[in-house]
C-alpha positions, 0 to 999 in steps of 0.5 A: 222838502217835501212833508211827511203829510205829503208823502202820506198823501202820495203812499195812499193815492199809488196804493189806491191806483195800483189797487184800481178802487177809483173813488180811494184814488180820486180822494187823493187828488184836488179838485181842481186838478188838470190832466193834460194828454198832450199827445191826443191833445185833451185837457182832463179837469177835475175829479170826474175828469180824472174819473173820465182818464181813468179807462184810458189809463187802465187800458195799459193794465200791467203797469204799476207806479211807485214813488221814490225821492230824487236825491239831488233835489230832495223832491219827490217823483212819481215812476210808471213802470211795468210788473 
């Protein structure tokens, strides 16, 4: 199940990225976080390498991400979406 620090986590980090504030979002991730665009292919690691992601996500700039509860499992998932 997942906690209710956790989903405070996630509520902040798709606010932040809805909001584009770049240093908010990054805040959110590990350190050692791992990015992997499997269709480029590219590994993307870390903070700076989230930053590095960042302009190539961006590009795509009517997209929102929201979060919701997969009621089957109880856990957690993240949806892209367009507005």
């Amino acid at each position: 199940m997942v906690s209710k620090e956790e989903l405070a986590l996630v509520d902040r980090h798709l606010a932040a990225e809805n909001e584009h504030r770049m240093d908010d979002t990054l805040a959110t991730l590990h350190p050692a976080c791992v990015f992997e665009d499997m269709a480029m292919p590219k590994v993307y690691r870390g903070r700076q390498g989230a930053r590095d992601v960042s302009p190539i996500c961006r590009s795509i700039a009517d997209v929102l991400y929201a979060s919701g509860t997969a009621h089957r499992s109880g856990g957690l998932f993240v949806n892209c979406q367009r507005e």
